[in-house]
C-alpha positions as CSV (number, residue, x, y, z in Angstrom):
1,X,0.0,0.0,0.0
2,X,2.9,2.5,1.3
3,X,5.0,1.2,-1.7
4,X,1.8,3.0,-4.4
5,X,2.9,6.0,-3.1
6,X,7.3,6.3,-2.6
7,X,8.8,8.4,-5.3
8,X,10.0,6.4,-8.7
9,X,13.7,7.6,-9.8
10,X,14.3,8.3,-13.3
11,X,17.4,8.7,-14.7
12,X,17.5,13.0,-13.3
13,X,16.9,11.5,-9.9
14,X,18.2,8.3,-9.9
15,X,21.8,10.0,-8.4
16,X,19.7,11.5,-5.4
17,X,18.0,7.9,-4.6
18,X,21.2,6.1,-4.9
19,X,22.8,8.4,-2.1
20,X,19.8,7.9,0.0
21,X,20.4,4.5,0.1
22,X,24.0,5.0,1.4
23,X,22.9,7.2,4.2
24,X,23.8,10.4,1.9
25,X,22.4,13.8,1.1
26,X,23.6,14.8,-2.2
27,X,22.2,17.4,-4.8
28,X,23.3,19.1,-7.6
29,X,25.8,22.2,-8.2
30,X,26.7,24.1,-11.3
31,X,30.1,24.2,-12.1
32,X,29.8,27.6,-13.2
33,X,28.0,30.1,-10.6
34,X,28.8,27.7,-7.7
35,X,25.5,27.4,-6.1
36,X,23.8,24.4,-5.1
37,X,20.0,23.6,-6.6
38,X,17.2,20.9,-6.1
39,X,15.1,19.6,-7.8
40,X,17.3,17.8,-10.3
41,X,17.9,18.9,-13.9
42,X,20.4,18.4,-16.5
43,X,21.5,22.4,-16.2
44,X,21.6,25.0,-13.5
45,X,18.5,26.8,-12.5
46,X,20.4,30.1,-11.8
47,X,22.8,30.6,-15.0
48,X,21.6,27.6,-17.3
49,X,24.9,26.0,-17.8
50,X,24.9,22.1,-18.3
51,X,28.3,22.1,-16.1
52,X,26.5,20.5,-13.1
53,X,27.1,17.7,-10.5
54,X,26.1,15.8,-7.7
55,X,27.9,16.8,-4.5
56,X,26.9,15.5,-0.8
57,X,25.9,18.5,1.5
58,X,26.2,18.7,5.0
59,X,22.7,17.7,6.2
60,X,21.8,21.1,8.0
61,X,18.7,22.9,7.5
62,X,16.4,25.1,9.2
63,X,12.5,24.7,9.4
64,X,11.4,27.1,7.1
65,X,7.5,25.7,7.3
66,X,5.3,22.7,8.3
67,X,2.2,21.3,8.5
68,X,1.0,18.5,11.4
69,X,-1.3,15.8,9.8
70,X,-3.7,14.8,12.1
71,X,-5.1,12.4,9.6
72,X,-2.8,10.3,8.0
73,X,-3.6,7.8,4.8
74,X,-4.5,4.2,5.8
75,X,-1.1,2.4,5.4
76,X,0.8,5.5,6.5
77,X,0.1,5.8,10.5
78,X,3.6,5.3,11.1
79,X,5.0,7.9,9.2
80,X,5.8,11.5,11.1
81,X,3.0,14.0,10.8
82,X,4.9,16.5,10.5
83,X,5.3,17.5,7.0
84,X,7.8,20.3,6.4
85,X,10.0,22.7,4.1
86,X,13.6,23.1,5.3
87,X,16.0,25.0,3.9
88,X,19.7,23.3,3.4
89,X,22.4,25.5,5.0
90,X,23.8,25.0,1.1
91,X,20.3,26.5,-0.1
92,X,18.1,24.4,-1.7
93,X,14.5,23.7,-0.2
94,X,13.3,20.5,0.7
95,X,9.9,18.9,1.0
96,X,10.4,16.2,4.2
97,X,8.9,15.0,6.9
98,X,10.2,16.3,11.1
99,X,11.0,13.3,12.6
100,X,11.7,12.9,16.6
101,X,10.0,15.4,17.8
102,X,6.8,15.6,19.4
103,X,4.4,16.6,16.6
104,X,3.2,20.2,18.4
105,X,3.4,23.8,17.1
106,X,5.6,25.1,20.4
107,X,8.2,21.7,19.3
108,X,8.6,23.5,15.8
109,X,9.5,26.9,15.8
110,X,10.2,28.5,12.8
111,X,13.8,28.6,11.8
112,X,15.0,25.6,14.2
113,X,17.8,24.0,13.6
114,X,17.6,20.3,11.9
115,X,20.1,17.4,10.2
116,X,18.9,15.0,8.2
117,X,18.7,11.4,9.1
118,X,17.1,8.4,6.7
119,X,14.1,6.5,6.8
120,X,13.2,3.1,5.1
121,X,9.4,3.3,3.9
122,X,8.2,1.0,1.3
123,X,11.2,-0.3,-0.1
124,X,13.1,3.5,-0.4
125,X,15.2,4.9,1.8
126,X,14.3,8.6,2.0
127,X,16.0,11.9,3.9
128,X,14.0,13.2,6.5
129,X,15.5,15.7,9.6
130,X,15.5,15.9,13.1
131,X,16.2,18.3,15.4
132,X,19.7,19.3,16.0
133,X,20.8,18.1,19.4
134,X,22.6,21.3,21.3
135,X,26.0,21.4,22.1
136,X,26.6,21.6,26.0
């Protein structure tokens, strides 16, 4: 049921899926301007040049926005309600879901501080974040 409804790579995304599965967070860069982009495509969103590649970032993000889903699809009670937009601390946004954190509005303040961490879910391992724990 879970597995109707995990993303199916193409070659464009297959790079990002591949990482996933070795417990990386990559996306692409242009060789050109420097800056880092998602969602993947053969040139860079900012300039156009086809002088791109897949790099692994660093993990950090900030909560940028979220919504809590108090009424999950049948099959997917298990995932994290909380459905979000973070911001890599290379750029690009993300569509994920919180994970480890108590699903409530005064757990998620905006701008909070997240790494990613990866979640098996129908056969595909996908990125999601948690909170970043704070250094003593």
């Amino acid at each position: 049921m879970i597995e109707d409804f995990m993303p199916k790579p193409t070659p464009e995304t297959a790079p990002y899926w591949d990482a996933a599965k070795a417990g990386e967070l990559r996306v692409q860069q242009c060789g050109a301007c420097g800056r880092h982009y998602f969602y993947p495509r053969p040139f860079c969103r900012y300039c156009a040049s086809p002088d791109v590649a897949w790099v692994m970032v660093s993990g950090r993000a900030r909560l940028v926005s979220y919504v809590i889903n108090r009424r999950p699809m049948p099959g997917f009670e298990s995932v994290s309600p909380v459905i979000a937009l973070v911001e890599l601390d290379e750029g690009p946004r993300l569509m994920t879901n919180v994970v480890g954190v108590e699903p409530a509005p005064e757990n998620l303040p905006l701008d909070l501080r997240l790494r990613v961490t990866f979640e098996e879910r129908g056969g595909t391992v996908l990125p999601v974040f948690q909170p970043e724990e704070e250094s003593a």
